[in-house]
Structures are given as C-alpha cells and as structure tokens.
N, C-alpha and C positions, 0 to 999 in steps of 0.2 A: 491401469496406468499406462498410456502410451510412451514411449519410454525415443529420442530419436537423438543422431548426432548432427550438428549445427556446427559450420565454419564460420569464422567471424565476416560478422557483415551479412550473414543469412537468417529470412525471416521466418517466423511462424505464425502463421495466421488462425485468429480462434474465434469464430462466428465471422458474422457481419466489420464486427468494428474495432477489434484487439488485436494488434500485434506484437509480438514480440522479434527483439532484434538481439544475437549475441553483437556487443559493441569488441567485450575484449578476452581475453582468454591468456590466463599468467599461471603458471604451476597446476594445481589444482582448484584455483578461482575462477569463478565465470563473471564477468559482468555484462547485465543486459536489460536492454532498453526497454518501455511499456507506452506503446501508445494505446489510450482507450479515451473513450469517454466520459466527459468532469464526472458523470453521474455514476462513474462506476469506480467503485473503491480498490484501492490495492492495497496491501497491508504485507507481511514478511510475516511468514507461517508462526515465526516465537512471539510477535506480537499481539495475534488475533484474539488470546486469552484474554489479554488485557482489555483490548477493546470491546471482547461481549462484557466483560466483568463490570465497564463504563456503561451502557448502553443498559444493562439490568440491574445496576445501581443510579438511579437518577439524583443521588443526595447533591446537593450544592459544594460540599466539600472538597470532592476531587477538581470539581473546577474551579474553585478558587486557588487552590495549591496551583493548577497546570497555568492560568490563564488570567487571573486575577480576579476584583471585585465586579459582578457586576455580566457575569455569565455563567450563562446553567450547565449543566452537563454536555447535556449535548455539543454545544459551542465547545467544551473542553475536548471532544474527543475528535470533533473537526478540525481544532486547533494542533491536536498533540500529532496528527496523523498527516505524514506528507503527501501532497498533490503532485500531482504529474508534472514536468515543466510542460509547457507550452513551445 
C-alpha cells in the first residue's frame, strides 16, 4: 500500500485518467474528490460487498425493492450506486 500526505487542494494522479483531489480536511475527516471516467466505477470500500452480492445474484427481486417494476438487476445496482458529478 502506498501510503502519502496531501494538503488540501493537492492532487493524486492514478494512471492515465483518475484523479483524486483532497477538497477538505476537519478533525480526522478527509473529504475528497474523484475524477475518472463514466466507465469506471467507484464504490466506498463497506459498500463493495453489496454490490458483488447484486452482480452474482441476478434474481429480479432486489431490483424491484431498489428501483421498481420493470428493471433487472443490473439496472438496480446502476441505480443504487452513485456516479461522479460531472
């Protein structure tokens, strides 16, 4: 694990096309920005369970609970998981 300190407003570049930005920094919170590309998912590390657990359950049921009638899993787990702003 690379492990580095960041002042706020300082970037981290990861390949070609991900950045990351700390925006703010309060006590021992950090919040920070993600630019990448649509096609590349971000997700918050306690979430990720969830989402392989969607992905290798395809039943219709969880997408109906997240998303309504009339969408498959997948659409559920598109749905449930937030995009980048633009």
């Amino acid at each position: 694990m690379l492990v580095l300190s960041r002042k706020v407003g300082e970037r981290l570049v990861i390949g070609d096309n991900i950045t990351v930005v700390v925006s703010r920094v309060a006590g021992n919170r950090v919040t920070i920005g993600i630019e990448a590309p649509d096609d590349v998912r971000v997700v918050r590390g306690e979430l990720r369970p969830v989402v392989e657990a969607f992905r290798s359950d395809k039943r219709d049921v969880p997408a109906l609970a997240l998303t309504g009638a009339g969408y498959d899993a997948e659409d559920a787990i598109d749905a449930s998981i937030p995009r980048l702003a633009k």
